[in-house]
LUMVO-675587 format. One record per atom (N, C-alpha, C): residue in three letters; x, y, z. Coordinates in steps of 0.1 Angstrom, whole numbers, plus 2048, in hexadecimal, padded with zeros to 3 digits. Example, Ala and Ser with C-alpha at 12.3 -4.5 7.8 and 13.67 -1.06 7.14 Angstrom:
ALA8847C784EALA87B7D384EALA8847DF84ESER8807EA847SER8897F5847SER88180084F
This chain:
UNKA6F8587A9UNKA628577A2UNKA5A84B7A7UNKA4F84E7ACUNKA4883E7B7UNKA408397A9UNKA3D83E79EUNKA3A83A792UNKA4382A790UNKA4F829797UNKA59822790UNKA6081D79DUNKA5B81D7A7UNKA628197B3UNKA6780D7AEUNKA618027A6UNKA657F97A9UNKA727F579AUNKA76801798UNKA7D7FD788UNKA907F778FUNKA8F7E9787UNKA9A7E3789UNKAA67E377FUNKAAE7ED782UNKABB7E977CUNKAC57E177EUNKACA7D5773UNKAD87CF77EUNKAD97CF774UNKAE77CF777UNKAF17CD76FUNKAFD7C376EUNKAFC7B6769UNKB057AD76FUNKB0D7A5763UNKB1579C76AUNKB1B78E75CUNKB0E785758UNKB0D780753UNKB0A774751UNKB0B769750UNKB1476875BUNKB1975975CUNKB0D750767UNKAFF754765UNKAFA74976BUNKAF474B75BUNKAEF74C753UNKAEB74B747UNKAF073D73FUNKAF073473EUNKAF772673AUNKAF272372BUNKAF8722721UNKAF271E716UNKAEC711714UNKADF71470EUNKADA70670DUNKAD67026FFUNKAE37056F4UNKAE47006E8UNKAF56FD6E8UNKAF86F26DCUNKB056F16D7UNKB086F16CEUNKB166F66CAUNKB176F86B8UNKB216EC6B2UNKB236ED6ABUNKB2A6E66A2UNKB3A6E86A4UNKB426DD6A8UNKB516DF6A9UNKB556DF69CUNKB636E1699UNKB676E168CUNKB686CF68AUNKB6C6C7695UNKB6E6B9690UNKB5F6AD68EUNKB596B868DUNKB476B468CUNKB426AC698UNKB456AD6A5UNKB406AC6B0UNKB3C6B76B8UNKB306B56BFUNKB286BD6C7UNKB2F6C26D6UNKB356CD6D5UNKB3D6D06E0UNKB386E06E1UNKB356E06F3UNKB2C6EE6F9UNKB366FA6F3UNKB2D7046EEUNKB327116E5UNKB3271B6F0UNKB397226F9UNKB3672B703UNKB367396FAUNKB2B7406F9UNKB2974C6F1UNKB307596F9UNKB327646F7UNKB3B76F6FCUNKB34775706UNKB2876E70CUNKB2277871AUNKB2978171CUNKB2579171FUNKB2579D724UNKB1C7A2731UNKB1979E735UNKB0D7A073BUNKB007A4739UNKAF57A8742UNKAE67A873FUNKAE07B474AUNKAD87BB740UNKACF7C4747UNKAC07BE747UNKABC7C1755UNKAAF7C3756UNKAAA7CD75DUNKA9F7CE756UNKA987DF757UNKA8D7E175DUNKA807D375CUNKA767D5765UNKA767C776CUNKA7A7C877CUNKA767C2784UNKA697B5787UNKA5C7C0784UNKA527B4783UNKA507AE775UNKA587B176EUNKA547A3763UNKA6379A764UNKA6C79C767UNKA79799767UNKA72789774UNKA6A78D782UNKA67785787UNKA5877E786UNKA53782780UNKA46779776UNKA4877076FUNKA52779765UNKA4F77275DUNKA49771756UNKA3B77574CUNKA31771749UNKA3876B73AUNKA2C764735UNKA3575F72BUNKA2E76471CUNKA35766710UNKA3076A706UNKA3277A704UNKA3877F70BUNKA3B78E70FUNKA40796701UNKA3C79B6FAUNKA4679E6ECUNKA507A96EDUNKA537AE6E9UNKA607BB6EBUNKA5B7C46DCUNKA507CD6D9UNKA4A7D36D1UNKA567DE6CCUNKA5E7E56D7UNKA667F16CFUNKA717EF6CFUNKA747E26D9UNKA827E46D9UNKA8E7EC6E3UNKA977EE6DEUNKAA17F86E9UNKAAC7FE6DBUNKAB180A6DFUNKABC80F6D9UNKAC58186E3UNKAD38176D8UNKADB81E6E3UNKADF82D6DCUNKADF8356DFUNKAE38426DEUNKAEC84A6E9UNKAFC84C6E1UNKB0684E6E7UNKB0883F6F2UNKB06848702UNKB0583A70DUNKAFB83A711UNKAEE83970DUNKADE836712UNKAD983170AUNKAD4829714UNKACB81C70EUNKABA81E70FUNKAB1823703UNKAA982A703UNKA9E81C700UNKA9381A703UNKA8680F707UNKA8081370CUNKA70807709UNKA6B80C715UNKA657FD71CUNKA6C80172DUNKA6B7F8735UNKA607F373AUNKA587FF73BUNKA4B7FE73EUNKA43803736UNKA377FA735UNKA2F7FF728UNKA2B80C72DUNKA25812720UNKA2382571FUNKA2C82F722UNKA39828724UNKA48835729UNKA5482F722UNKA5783A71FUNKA65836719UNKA7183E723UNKA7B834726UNKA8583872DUNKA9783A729UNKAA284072CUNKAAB839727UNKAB483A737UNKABD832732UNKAC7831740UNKAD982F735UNKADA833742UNKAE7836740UNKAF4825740UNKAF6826732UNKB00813735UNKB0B814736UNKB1182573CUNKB1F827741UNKB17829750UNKB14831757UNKB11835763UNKB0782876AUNKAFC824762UNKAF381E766UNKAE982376FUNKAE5834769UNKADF839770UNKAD483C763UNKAC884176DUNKABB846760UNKABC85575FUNKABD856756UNKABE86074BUNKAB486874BUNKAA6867747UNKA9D869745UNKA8F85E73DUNKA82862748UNKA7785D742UNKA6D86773CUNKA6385D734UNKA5C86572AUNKA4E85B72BUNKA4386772EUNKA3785A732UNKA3185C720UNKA2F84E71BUNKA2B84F70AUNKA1985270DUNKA1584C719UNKA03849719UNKA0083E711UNKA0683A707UNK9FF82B700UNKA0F822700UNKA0D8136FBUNKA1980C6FEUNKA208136EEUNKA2F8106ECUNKA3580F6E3UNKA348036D7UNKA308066C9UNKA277FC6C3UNKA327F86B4UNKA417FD6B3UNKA467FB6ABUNKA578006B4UNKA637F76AAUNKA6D7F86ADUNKA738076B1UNKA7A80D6BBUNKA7D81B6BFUNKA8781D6B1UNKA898256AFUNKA9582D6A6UNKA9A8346AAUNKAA88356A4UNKAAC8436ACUNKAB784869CUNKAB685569FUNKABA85E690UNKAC2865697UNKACE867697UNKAD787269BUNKAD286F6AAUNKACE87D6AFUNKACE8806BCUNKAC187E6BFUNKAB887B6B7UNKAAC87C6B9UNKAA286A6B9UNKA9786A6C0UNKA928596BEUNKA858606B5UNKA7F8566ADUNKA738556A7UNKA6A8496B2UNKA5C8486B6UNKA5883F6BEUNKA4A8406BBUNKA448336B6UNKA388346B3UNKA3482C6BBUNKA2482D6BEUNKA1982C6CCUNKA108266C5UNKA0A81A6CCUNK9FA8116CBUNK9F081B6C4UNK9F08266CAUNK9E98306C4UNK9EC83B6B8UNK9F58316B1UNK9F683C6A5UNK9FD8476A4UNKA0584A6B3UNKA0B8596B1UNKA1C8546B4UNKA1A85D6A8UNKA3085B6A4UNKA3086A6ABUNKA3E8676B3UNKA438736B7UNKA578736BAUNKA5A87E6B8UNKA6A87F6B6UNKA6B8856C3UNKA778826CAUNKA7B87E6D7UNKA8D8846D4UNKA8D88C6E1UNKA9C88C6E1UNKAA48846E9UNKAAB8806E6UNKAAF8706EAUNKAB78726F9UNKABB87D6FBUNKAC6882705UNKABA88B713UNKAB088F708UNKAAB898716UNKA99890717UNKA9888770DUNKA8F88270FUNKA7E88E70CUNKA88896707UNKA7A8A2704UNKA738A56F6UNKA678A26F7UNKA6189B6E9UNKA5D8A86E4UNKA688A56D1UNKA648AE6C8UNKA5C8B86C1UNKA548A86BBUNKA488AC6B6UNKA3D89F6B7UNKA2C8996B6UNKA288946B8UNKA1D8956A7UNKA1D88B6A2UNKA17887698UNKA0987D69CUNK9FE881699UNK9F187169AUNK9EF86F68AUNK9F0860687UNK9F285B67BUNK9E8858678UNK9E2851684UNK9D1848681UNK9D4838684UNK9DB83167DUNK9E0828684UNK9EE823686UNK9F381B690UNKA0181C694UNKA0D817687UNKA1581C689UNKA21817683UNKA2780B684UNKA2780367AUNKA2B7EF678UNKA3A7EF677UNKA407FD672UNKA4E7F666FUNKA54806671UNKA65801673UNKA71808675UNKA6F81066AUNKA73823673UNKA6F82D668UNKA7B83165FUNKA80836655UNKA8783E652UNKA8984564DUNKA9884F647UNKA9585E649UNKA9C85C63CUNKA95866635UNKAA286B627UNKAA1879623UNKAAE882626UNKAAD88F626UNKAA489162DUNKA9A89A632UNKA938A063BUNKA8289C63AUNKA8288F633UNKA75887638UNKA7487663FUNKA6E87B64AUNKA6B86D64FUNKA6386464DUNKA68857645UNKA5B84F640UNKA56843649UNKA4B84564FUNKA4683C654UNKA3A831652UNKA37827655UNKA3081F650UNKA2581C654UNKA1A81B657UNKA0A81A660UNKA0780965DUNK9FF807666UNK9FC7F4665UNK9F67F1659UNK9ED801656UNK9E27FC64AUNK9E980163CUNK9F780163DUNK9FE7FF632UNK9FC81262DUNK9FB81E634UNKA00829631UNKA0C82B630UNKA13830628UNKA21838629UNKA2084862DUNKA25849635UNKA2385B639UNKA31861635UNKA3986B62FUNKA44875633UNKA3D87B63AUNKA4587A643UNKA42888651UNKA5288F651UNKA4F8A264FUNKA5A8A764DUNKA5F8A765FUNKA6D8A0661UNKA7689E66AUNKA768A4673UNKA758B5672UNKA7B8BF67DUNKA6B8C1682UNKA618C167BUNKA568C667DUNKA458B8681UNKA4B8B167CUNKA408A767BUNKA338A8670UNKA328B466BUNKA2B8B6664UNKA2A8AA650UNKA1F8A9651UNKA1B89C647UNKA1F8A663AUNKA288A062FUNKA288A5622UNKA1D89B618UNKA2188C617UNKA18888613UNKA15878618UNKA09873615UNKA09862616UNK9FF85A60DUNKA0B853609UNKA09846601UNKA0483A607UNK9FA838601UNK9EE82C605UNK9F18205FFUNK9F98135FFUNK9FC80C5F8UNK9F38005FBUNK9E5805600UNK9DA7FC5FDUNK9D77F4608UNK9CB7F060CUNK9C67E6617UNK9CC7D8615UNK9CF7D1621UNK9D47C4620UNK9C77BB620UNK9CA7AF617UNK9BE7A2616UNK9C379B624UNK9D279F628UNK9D2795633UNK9D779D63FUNK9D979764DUNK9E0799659UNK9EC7A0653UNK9F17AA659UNK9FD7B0657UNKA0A7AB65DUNKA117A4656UNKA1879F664UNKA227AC669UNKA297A6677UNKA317AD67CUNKA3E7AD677UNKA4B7B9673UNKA577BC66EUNKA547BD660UNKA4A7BF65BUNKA4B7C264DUNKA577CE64AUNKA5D7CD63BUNKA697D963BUNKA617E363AUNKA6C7E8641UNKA6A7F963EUNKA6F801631UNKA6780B62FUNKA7081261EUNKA7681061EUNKA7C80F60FUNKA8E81860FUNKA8B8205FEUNKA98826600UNKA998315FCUNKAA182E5EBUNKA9D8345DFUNKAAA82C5DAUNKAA983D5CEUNKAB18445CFUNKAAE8495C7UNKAA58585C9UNKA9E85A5C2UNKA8E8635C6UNKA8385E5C6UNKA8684D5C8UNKA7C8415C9UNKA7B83E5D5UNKA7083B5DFUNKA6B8335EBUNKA668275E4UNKA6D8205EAUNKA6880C5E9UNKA6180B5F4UNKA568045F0UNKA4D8025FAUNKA457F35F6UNKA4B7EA604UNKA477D8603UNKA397DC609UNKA2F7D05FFUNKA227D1608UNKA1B7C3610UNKA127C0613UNKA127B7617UNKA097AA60DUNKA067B0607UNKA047A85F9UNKA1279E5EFUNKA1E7A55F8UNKA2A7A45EDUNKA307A85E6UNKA2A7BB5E2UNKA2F7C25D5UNKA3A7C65DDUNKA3C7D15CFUNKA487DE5D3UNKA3F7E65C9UNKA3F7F15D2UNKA397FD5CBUNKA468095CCUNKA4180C5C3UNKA5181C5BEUNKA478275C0UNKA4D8305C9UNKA448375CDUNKA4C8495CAUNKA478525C6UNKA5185E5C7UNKA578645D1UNKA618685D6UNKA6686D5E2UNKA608765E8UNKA608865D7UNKA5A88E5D8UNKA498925DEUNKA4288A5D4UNKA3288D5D5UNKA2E8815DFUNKA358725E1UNKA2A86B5E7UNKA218655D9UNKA238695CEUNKA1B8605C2UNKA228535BDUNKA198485BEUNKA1D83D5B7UNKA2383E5ADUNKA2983A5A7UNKA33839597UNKA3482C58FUNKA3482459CUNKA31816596UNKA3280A5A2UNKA297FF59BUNKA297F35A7UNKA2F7E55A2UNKA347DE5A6UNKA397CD5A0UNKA347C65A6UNKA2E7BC5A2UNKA267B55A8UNKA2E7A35A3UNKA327A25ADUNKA3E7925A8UNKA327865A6UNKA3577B5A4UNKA2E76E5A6UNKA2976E5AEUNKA197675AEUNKA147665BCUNKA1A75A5BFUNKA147575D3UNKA167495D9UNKA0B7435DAUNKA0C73A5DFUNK9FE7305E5UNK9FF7335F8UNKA0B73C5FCUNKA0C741607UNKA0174C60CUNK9F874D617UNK9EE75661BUNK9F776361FUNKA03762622UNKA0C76D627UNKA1677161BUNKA1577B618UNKA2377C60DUNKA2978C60DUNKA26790618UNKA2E79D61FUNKA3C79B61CUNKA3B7A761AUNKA4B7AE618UNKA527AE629UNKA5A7A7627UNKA617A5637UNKA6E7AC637UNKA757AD644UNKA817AB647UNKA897BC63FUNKA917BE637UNKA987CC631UNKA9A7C6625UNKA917D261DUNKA957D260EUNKAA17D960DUNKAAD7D6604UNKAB97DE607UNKABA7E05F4UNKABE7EA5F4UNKAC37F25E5UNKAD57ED5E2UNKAD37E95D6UNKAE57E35D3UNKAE57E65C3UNKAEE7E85C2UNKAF27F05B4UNKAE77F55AAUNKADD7F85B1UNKAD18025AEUNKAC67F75ACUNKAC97E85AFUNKABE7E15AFUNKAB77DC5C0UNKAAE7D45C3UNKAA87D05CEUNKAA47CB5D0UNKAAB7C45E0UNKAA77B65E3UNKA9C7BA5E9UNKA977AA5EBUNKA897AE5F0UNKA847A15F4UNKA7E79B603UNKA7C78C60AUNKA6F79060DUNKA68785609UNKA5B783611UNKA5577961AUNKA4F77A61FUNKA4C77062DUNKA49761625UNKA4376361AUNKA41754611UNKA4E74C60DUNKA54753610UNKA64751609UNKA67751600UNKA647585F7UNKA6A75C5EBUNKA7676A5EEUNKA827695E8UNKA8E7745E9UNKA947725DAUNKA8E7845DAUNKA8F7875CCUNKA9A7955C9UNKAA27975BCUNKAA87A25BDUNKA9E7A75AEUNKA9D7B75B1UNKA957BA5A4UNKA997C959DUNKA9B7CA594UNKA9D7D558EUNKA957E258FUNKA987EB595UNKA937F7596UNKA98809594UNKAA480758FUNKAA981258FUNKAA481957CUNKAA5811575UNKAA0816567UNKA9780B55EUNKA8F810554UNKA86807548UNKA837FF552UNKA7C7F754EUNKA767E8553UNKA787E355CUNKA6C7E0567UNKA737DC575UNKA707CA570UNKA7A7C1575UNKA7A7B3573UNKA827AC57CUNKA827A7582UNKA8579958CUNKA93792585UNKAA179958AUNKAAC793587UNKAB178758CUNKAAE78459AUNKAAF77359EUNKAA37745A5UNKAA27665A9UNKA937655B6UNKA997565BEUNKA967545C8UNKA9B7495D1UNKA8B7495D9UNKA8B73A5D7UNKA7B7335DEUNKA827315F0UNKA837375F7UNKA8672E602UNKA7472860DUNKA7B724618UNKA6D724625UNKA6B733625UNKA5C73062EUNKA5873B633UNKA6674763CUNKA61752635UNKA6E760638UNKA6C765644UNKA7676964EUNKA6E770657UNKA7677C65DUNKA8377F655UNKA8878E65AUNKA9678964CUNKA9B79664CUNKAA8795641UNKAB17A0641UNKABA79F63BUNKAC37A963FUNKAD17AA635UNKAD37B962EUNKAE07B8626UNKAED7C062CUNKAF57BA626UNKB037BD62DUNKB107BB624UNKB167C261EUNKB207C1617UNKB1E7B5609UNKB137B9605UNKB137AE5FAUNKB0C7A55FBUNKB087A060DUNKB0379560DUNKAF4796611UNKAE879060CUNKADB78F614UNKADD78761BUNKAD878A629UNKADA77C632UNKAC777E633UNKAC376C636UNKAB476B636UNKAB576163DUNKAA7764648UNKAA6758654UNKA96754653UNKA9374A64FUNKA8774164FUNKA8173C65FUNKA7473E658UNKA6D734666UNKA6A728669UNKA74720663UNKA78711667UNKA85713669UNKA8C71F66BUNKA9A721672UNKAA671E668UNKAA571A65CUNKAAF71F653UNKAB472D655UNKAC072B64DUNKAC773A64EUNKACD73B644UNKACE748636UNKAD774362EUNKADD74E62AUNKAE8752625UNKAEF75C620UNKAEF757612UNKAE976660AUNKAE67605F8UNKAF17705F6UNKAF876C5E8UNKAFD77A5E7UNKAF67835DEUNKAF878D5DFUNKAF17995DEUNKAE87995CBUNKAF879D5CBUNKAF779A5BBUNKAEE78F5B2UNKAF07835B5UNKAEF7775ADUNKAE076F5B0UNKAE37715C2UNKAD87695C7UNKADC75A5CBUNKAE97595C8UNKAF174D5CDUNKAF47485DAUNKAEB73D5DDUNKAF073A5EEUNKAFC7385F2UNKB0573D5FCUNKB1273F5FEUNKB13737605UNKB10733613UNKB0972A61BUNKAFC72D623UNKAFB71E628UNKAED71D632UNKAF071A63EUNKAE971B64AUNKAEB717655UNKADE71665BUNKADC713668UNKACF70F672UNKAD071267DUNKAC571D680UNKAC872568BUNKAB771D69BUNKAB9717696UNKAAA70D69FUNKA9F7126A1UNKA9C723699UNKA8F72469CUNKA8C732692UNKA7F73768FUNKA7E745686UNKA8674E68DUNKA8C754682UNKA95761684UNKA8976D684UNKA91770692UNKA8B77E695UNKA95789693UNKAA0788693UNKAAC79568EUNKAB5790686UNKABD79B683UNKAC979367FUNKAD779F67CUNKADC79E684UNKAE87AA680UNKAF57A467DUNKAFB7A8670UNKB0C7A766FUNKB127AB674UNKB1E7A4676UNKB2B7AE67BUNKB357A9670UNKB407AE672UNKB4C7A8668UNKB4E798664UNKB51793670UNKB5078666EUNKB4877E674UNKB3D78167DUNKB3277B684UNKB2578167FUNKB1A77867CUNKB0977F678UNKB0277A687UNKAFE78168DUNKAF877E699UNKAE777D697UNKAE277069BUNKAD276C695UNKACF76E6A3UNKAC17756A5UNKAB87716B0UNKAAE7696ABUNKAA975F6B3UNKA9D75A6B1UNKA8D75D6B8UNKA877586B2UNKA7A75C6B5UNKA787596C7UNKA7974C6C9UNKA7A7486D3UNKA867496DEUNKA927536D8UNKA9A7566E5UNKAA874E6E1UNKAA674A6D8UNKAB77456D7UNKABF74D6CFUNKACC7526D2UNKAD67576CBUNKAE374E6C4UNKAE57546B8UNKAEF7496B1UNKAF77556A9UNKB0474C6ABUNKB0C7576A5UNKB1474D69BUNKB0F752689UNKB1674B682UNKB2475367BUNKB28747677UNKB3874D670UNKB32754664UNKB3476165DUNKB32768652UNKB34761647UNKB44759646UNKB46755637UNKB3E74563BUNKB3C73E643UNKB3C73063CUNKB3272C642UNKB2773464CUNKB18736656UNKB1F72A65FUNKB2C728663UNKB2771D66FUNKB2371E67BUNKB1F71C683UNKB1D71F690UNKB2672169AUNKB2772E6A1UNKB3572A6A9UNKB2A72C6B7UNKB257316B9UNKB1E72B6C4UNKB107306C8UNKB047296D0UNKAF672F6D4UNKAF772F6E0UNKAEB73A6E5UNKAEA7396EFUNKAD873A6EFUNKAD473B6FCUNKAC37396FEUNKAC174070CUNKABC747705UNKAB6756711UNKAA7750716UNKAA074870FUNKA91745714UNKA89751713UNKA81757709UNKA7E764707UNKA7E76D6FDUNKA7676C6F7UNKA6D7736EEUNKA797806E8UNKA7F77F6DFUNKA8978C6DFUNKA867976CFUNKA897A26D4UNKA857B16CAUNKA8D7AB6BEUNKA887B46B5UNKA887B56AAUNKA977BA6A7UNKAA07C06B0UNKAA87C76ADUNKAAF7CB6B6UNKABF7C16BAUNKAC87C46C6UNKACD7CC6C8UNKAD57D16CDUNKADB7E26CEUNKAE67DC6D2UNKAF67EA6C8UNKB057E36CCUNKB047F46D6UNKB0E7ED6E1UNKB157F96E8UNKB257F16EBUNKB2C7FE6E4UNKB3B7F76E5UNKB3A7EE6E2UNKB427E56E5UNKB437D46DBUNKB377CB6E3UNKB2E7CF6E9UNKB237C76EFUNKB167C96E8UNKB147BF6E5UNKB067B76DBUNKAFF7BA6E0UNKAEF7C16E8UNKAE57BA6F3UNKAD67B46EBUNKAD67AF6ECUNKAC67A56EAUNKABA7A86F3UNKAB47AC6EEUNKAA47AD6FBUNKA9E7A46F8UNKA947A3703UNKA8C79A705UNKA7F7A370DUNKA7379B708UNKA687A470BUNKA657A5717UNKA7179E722UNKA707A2731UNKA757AE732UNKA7C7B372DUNKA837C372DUNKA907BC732UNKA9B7B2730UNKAA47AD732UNKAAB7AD72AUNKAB97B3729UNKAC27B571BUNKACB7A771FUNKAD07A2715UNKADF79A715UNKAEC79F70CUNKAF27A070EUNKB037A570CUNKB0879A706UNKB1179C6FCUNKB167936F4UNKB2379B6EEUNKB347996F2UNKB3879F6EDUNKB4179E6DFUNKB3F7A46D7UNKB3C7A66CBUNKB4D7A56C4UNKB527986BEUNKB5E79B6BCUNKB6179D6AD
């Protein structure tokens, strides 16, 4: 394809990659942390040797079965093969990709600068169906039973039925007074309830069925101009947490009678979060990090990851933090210590992808990093 003459795959270790952070020994001396390098993909050639700087990584990458599905080049989405290391299949989108890829079963969800969501077969690369929204999609979509909920910048909720694309209904949760920021949560589901964070700060209960409001909470205000719903609202014994960029992390009652605010925690500015067996883990933009438990709202511990969290995935006994600026840290689960960073230099997605026990990290050069995952 001379579209792509110039598309660069390698595939290598990373042993010229050198970390340029240190963690913490157990006998409180600073001794180099060597992190589990796996090796690194890169995908496009001329930014790989540009360079340019500030590059952002808007969708991301996912893996489905052995293909690694992104888009390398803006307006196409591609996937290749991370057993063969061969391409699979490309798909020209016509506008860039403007929100995280998804992938459901066998199928990807992919929303475009221009407002059009469309479902993708992830294997043959042969598009579904094609939805125009109006404007593009801000956050990660998801599915419950056979509607896809997606989110628009200017704060629409759409069900679009799955197999068809076709609109059942949408919920307008109102114009923002401010900038929307980027990673606001996406729905969830609790019930025959849609929770929906706005960028004001609420939670609106929304019906599964019709798409009609039912009810909105509106918490304390801040003296913060940003108080967006950030990072994943997660549902726990029928109640819900819920972080906002001002930092307030709140759990609140919503499954029966009276919705009310069972704990609240003031932290810094919020900027992504994440639940996992009990625990919210929350990463601030002065680079705090803290695991609060679920239940209580109790800080379990804290740690310091040197810069705003841009991801954050658990594993058993390791939470892996990306930062805004390109550093990876891999803390201990029970006690947050640091067992070791590393520093990619580069702007990294919202959301790493595991294949087999290997971690990868992008960076908005189209460069993955491997990290193997113990």
């Amino acid at each position: 394809m001379k579209r792509f003459a110039g598309l660069f795959l390698l595939f290598s270790s990373c042993a010229s990659i050198e970390p340029k952070n240190l963690c913490l020994s157990s006998d409180g001396g600073d001794t180099p942390c060597r992190p589990y390098r796996a090796g690194m993909i890169s995908l496009n050639r001329d930014l790989d040797q540009q360079k340019p700087l500030g590059v952002a990584e808007e969708g991301g990458w996912v893996v489905v079965d052995d293909l690694l599905i992104g888009s390398a080049y803006s307006g196409w989405l591609q996937a290749t093969s991370l057993k063969t290391k061969a391409n699979a299949w490309w798909l020209e989108l016509g506008n860039p990709v403007a929100s995280p890829v998804a992938s459901i079963g066998q199928h990807l969800v992919v929303g475009l600068r221009d407002g059009t969501v469309m479902k993708v077969d992830a294997k043959t690369g042969k598009v579904s169906w094609k939805q125009r929204l109006g404007r593009f999609v801000s956050r990660r979509p998801t599915l419950t039973g056979s509607s896809l909920l997606v989110t628009t910048v200017d704060q629409k909720l759409f069900a679009l039925d799955f197999t068809t694309g076709q609109t059942r209904w949408i919920y307008n949760a109102g114009s923002s007074n401010n900038i929307i920021l980027d990673g606001g949560a996406a729905p969830t589901v609790l019930g025959s309830l849609v929770l929906v964070g706005t960028s004001e700060g609420e939670v609106h209960g929304v019906d599964l069925n019709t798409g009609k409001r039912i009810w909105d909470f509106v918490p304390a205000s801040s003296s913060s101009r940003f108080n967006d719903v950030v990072g994943q609202m997660a549902s726990l014994d029928g109640n819900l947490l819920v972080s906002r960029y001002d930092g307030m992390v709140f759990s609140m009652s919503v499954a029966t009678g009276r919705r009310r605010i069972l704990w609240q925690k003031d932290l810094t500015g919020i900027t992504d979060s994440y639940y996992r067996d009990g625990v919210y883990y929350i990463g601030c933009l002065n680079g705090d990090f803290y695991a609060l438990d679920g239940i209580s709202g109790r800080v379990l511990w804290k740690s310091e990851v040197g810069e705003p969290t841009a991801s954050i995935t658990p594993g058993e006994k390791i939470v892996y933090v990306g930062g805004t600026g390109g550093r990876i840290s891999a803390l201990d689960t029970k006690t947050g210590q640091l067992l070791w960073a590393d520093d990619v230099e580069g702007a990294l997605s919202r959301t790493p992808v595991l294949f087999g026990d290997i971690l990868y990290f992008s960076t908005g050069l189209k460069v993955l990093y491997g990290y193997k995952v113990l």
